[in-house]
N, C-alpha and C positions, 0 to 999 in steps of 0.2 A: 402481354406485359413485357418490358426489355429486361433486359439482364440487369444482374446489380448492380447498382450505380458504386461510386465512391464511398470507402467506407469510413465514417468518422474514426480520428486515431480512439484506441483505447483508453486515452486520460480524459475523453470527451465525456460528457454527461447528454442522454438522449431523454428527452420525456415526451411524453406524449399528452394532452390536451385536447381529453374524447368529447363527444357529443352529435348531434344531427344538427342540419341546418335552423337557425335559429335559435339556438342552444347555449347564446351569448361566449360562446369562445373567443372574439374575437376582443369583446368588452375586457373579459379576463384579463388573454394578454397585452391591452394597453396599459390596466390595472398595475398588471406585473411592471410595464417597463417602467411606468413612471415610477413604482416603489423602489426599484434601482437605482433609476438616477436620481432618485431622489438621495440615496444613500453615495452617490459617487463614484457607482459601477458605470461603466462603458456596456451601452446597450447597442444593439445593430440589430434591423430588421425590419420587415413589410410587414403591413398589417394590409388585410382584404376588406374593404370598407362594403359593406350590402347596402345596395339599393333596395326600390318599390321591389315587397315579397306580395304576388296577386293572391296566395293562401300561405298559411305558417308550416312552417316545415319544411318549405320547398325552398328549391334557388331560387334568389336574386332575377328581377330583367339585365342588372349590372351589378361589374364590381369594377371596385376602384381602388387602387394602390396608393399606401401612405408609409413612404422611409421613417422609421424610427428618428424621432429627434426633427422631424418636419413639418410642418404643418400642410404642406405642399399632398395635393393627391391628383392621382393621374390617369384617367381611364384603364383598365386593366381587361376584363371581358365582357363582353355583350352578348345578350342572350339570342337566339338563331335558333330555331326549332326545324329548320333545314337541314341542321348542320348534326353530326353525331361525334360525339356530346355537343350538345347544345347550345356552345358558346364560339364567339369569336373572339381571338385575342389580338389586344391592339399592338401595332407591330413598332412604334413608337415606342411604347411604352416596355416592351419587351427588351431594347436596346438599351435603355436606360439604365435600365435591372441588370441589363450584364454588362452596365458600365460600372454602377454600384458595388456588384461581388469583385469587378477585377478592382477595384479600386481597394476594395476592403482585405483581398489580398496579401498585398504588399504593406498591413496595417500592422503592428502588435497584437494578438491574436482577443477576443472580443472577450469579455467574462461572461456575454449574455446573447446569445442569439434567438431572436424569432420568424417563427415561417407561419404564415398563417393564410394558405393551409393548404397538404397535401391532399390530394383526393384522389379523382376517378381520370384528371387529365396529366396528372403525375405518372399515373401506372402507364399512361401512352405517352409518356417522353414529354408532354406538354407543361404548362404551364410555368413553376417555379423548374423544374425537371432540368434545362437546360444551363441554369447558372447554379445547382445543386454541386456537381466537380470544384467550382472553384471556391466554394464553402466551405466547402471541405477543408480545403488547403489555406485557409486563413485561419486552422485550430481555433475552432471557438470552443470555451473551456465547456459550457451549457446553452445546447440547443432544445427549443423547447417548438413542438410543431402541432399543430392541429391538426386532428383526424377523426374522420366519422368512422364512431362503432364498429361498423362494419366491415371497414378497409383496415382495420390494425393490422393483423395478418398479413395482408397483401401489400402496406406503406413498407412493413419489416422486413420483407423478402426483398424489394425493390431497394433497399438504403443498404442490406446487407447486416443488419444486426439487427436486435432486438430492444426495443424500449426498454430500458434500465425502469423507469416508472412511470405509470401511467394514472392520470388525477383525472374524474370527467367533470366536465365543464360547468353542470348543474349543482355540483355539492354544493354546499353552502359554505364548505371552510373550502374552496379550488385554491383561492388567492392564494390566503395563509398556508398550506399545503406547499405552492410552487415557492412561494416566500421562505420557505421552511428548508425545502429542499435545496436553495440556493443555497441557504448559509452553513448548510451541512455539507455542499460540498467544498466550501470555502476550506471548514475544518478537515476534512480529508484530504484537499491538495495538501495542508500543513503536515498533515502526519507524513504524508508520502513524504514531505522535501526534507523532514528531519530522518524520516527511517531509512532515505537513501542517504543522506550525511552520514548519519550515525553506522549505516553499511560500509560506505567509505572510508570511515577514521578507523575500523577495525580491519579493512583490505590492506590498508597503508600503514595507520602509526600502529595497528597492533601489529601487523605481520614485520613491521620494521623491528620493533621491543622485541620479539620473540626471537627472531632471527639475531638478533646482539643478545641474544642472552640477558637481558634486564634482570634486574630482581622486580621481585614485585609488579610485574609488569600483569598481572591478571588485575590487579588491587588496581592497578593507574585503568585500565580498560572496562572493566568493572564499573567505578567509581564516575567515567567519562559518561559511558551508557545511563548510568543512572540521573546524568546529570545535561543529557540532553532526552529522555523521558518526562523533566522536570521543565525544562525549556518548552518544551512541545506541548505538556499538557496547559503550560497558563495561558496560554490563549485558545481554550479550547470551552467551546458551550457545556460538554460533558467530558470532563479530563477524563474519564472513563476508559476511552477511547486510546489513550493514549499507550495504549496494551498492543494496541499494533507497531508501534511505533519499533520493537524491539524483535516484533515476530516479522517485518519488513528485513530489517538488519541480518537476521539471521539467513531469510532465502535470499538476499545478496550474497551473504560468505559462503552461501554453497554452490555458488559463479562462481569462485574464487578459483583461477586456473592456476594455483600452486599453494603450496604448503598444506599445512594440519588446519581440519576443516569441523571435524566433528565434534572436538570439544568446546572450540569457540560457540558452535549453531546452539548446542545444551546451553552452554552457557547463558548466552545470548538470551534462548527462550525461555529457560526456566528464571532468570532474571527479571522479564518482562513479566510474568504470571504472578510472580512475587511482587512485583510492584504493581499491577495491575492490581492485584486483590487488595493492599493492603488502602489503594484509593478506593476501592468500591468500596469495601467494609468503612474505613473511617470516614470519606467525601476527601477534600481537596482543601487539604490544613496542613497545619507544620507536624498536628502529630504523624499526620498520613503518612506525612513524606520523608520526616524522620525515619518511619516505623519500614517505609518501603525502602527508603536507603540503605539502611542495617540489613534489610534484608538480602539484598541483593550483594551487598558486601561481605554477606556473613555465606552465601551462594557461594559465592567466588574461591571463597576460602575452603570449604567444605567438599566443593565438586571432586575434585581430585580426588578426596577420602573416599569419597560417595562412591562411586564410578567404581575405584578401583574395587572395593568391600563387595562393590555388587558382581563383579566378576572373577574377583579370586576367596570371597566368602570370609571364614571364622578362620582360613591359614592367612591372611594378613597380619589378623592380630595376633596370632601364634608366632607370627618371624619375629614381628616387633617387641614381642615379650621377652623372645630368646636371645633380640639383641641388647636387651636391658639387661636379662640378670647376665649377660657374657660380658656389660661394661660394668657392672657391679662387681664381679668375680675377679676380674681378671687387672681390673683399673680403679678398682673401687672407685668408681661415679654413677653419683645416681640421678639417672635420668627420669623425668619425671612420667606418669603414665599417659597412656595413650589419650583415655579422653579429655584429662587435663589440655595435653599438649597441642590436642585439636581444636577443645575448644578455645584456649586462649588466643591461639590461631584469628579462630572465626571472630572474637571478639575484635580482635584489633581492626579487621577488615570492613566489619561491620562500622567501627567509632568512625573511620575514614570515609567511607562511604557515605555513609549518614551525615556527615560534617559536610562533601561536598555537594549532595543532594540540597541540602537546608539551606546553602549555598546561592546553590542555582535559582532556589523557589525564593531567594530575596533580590535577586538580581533580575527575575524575572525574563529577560532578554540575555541571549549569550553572546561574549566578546566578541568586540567586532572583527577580531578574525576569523572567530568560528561563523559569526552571520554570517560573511563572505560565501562561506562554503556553502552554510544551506541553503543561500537563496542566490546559489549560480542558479544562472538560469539557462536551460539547452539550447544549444543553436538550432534554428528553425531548418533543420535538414532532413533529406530523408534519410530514414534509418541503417545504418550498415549492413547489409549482405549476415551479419555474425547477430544483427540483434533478437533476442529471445531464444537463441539457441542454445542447447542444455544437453552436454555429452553424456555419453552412455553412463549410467550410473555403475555397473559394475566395475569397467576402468575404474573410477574414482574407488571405489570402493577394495580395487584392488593395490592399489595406491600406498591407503592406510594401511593396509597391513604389510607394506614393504618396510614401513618407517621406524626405525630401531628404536625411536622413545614410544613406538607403542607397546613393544614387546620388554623394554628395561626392566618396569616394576617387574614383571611374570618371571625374570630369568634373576632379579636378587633376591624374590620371595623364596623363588625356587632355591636357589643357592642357599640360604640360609638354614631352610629346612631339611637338603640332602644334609649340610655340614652340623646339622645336631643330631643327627639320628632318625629322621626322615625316610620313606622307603621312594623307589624307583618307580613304584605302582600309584602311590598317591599325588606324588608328582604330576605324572600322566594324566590324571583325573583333574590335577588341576592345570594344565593344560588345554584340556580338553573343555572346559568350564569357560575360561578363561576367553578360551577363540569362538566357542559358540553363542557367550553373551555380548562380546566385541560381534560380532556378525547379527546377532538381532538388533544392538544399538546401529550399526551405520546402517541399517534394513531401516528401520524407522527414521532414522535422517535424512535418510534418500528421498521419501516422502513430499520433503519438502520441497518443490520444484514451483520457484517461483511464476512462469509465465504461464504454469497449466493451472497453477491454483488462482490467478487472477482471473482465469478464463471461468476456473470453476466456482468462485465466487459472484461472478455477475450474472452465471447461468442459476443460480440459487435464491439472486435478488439482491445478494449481501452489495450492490455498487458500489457502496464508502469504502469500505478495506479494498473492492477489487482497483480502483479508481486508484487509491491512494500507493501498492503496488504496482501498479502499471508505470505513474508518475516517477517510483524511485527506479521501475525498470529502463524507462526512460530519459533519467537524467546518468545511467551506468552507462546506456550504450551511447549517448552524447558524448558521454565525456573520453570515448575510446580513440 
């Protein structure tokens, strides 16, 4: 067997279309193509038309090749019992075929590819084998290839990956299955091209807001996310889905080779989770999307509280106490209490939020500057020497704790508490609290590394998320 051939990119879709000879796979995938172009998809591909079979199950005396979209078919191989394997391939008709892939090349890359079919002259370099490199290279979004039982394993070695899904040819639902699978991966490019948008607007216009100092710049980024979750899920068969859209975003911002990273990621995914649930619990209505917009805005608001509560404890609320009753005592003003002040907080983040989500879910489509952005499309290049690569996470990790807003709260908490009567000892403890639950959160941040969890999602099955990840991976390092 030769070495592995070309490897389809990562945003590709591979299936496979099992059965033995005779096993109508070929019927199938004409089924398929015509249901595409019947829909308006660009289809590309051979089909292996079978001759006189002298008993069932066995090969063909002949096959004959038919180009997708042609009625045209062309001798392909002849049977030879001389010869090991058993066929001859017509040499005509082989030039053809790699006139066909260089041509398709130089095409806009296919939504639909078929090969029909790898086998036993594939693994010896023959057959389809020879114009398979330049397939490659014309990105077709789904390639779908036929293969006997037997040879899965040994097609998978020789292609160099692994069938994403594999449907055999006899079901009785094969069609509807590959028919299924197409339009599901239609909805996964879409999440990838907004979860890397929605990546991007947080590299750029968030880090832009934070860096000027904005007000309210978590509430405008917040309020954005929430509101291209909303874009993304309406054209979605199961808006469900649409929970990746925000966990994509977030292993983009932990690329991000500068600034504060770990509280945008929280935010980012625990925003998605909340608006994820609040669609799956209610479906894909106004109250949902009401209910997931407040939430997310009401997140936004909260994080800060949250975060800091969970690493400096019940002396947050003891500083904030003691700087109430010292404006009381001292200025007579009274300020109002903590939970009041948090949650009035959250409320208002929430009403904004919620206003631009119910927004988005009426408009349905988002402005035509924002479309721009989501549906750039990557230049057909190879990938940079830098793409997929993901620095040491310690660095990073040591990063954060160089950055003086992350240590502020701990040193006015602390301040407040030496200066009422506080001891030197408790201090220390919260200190020590403080940097060891900052260290299990960026621990669990770090986590998230996008190019190994795409890799580890498609060794699991999960394709859709890893597909739609790869896609936003790929539209970052395009655009570098």
């Amino acid at each position: 067997m030769p070495n592995s051939a070309a490897s389809l990119p990562s945003t590709s879709l591979l299936i496979a279309l099992t059965g033995g000879p005779g096993t109508s796979k070929t019927r199938v995938m004409a089924e398929l193509a015509a249901a595409q172009l019947a829909h308006g998809q660009r289809v590309e591909g051979v089909l292996s038309i079978a001759g006189h079979r002298p008993t069932p199950r066995v090969g063909a005396t002949e096959y004959w090749l038919r180009l997708i979209g042609s009625d045209i078919e062309v001798p392909w191989a002849m049977r030879d019992d001389a010869l090991v394997p058993p066929y001859f391939f017509e040499p005509g008709t082989a030039k053809k075929l790699h006139a066909w892939a260089e041509r398709l090349r130089h095409l806009p890359p296919p939504a639909l590819l078929l090969l029909d079919e790898f086998g036993k002259f594939e693994l010896r370099g023959l057959g389809l084998m020879p114009v398979w490199p330049l397939l490659v290279a014309a990105h077709p979004r789904v390639v779908v290839v036929t293969v006997r039982d037997d040879l899965v394993g040994s097609i998978e070695a020789l292609l160099g990956r692994k069938f994403d899904v594999r449907i055999p040819a006899q079901s009785p639902d094969a069609l509807e299955r590959l028919q299924r699978v197409c339009e599901d991966f239609g909805e996964w490019t879409r999440i990838g091209l907004f979860g890397g948008a929605a990546g991007g607007l947080e590299m750029t216009v968030g880090s832009a807001l934070h860096a000027a100092k904005i007000p309210l710049s978590g509430l405008v980024m917040s309020s954005l996310q929430a509101a291209m979750m909303a874009f993304a899920g309406a054209g979605l068969g199961q808006p469900g889905r649409v929970v990746w859209v925000p966990f994509i975003s977030g292993g983009l911002k932990a690329l991000s080779p500068a600034g504060n990273r770990v509280r945008p990621m929280i935010a980012i995914i625990m925003q998605g989770l909340l608006f994820g649930g609040a669609v799956q619990a209610c479906g894909w209505n106004f109250l949902a999307l009401g209910l997931g917009g407040a939430l997310v805005g009401a997140w936004a608001a909260l994080q800060g509280f949250l975060l800091q509560y969970l690493m400096m404890g019940h002396e947050l609320v003891r500083a904030y106490d003691t700087v109430v009753l010292w404006l009381a005592d001292r200025w007579h003003i009274t300020a109002p209490g903590l939970p009041w002040l948090v949650g009035a907080w959250a409320v208002l983040h929430a009403a904004v939020a919620m206003s631009v989500t119910l927004a988005a879910w009426h408009l349905r489509r988002p402005p035509a500057a924002l479309q721009r952005i989501i549906e750039k499309n990557p230049a057909r290049s190879p990938a940079p020497a830098s793409a997929g690569k993901e620095t040491p996470g310690w660095t990073r990790r040591l990063r954060e704790f160089g950055r003086w807003q992350f240590w502020l709260p701990l040193l006015v908490v602390a301040a407040i508490l030496l200066g009422s009567g506080g001891t030197w000892e408790s201090v220390a403890w919260l200190v020590l609290r403080f940097f060891a639950v900052g260290c299990v959160l960026m621990a669990l941040v770090s986590l998230l590394r996008p190019v190994r969890w795409a890799e580890a999602l498609r060794r699991r099955g999960w394709w859709g998320p890893a597909v739609a990840l790869s896609g936003a991976l790929e539209q970052r390092d395009a655009a570098k």
